[in-house]
N, C-alpha and C positions, 0 to 999 in steps of 0.2 A: 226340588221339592220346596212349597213355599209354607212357613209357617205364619198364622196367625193367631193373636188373639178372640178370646172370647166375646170380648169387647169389641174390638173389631167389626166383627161381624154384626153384631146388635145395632152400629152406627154404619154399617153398609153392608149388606147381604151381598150383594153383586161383586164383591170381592173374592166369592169364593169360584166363581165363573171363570176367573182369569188365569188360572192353573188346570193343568190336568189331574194333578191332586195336591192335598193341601192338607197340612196335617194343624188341628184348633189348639190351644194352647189354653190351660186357665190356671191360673195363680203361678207361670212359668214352667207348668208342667204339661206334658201333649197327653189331650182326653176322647183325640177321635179324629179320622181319618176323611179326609172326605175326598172321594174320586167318582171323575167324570165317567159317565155311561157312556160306553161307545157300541154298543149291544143291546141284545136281551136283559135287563136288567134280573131279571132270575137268572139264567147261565151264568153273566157277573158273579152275584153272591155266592153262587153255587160253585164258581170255580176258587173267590178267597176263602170258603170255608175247607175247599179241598187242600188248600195250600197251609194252611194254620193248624189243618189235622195230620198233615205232612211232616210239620215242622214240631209239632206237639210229640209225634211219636218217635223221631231222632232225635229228639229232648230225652225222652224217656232210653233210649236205646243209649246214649252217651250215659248218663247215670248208672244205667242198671252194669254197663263195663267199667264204669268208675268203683263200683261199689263191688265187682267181682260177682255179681248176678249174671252173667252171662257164661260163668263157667259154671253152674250148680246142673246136676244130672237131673234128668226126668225123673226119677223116683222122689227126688228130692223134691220139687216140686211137686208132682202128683201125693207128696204127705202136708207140703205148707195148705195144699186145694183141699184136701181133705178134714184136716184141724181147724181153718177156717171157716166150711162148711159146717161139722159140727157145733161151732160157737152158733 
């Protein structure tokens, strides 16, 4: 993976051609990803947002075991659904 500056690129765009992806960098922090199309450029998108929402809900799923949510009964839940609901 190659990283560059923001600057960088402002003083040579064709820099970003020379990788298959390339992650930009501003103030030494990474602010964007950029990877080469080798496809349909919609299926692309459409398969990293499927991956991010992947990765987004076994995020959620380790928390909710950290936290002991993943032992609470249906009823118990079907009353946090309900309380909520009424607010």
């Amino acid at each position: 993976m190659n990283y560059v500056t923001s600057e960088e690129i402002q003083s040579n765009p064709s820099i970003l051609w020379k990788e298959d992806e390339t992650i930009i960098t501003a103030n030494g922090k990474p602010v964007a990803i950029v990877k080469r199309i080798t496809g349909d450029p919609q299926e692309e998108l459409l398969a990293i947002k499927q991956a991010m929402a992947m990765r987004a809900a076994e995020r959620l799923r380790l928390i909710s075991k950290q936290k002991g949510l993943d032992k609470i009964s249906d009823e118990e839940i079907d009353k946090i659904i309900g309380k909520a609901r009424r607010r």
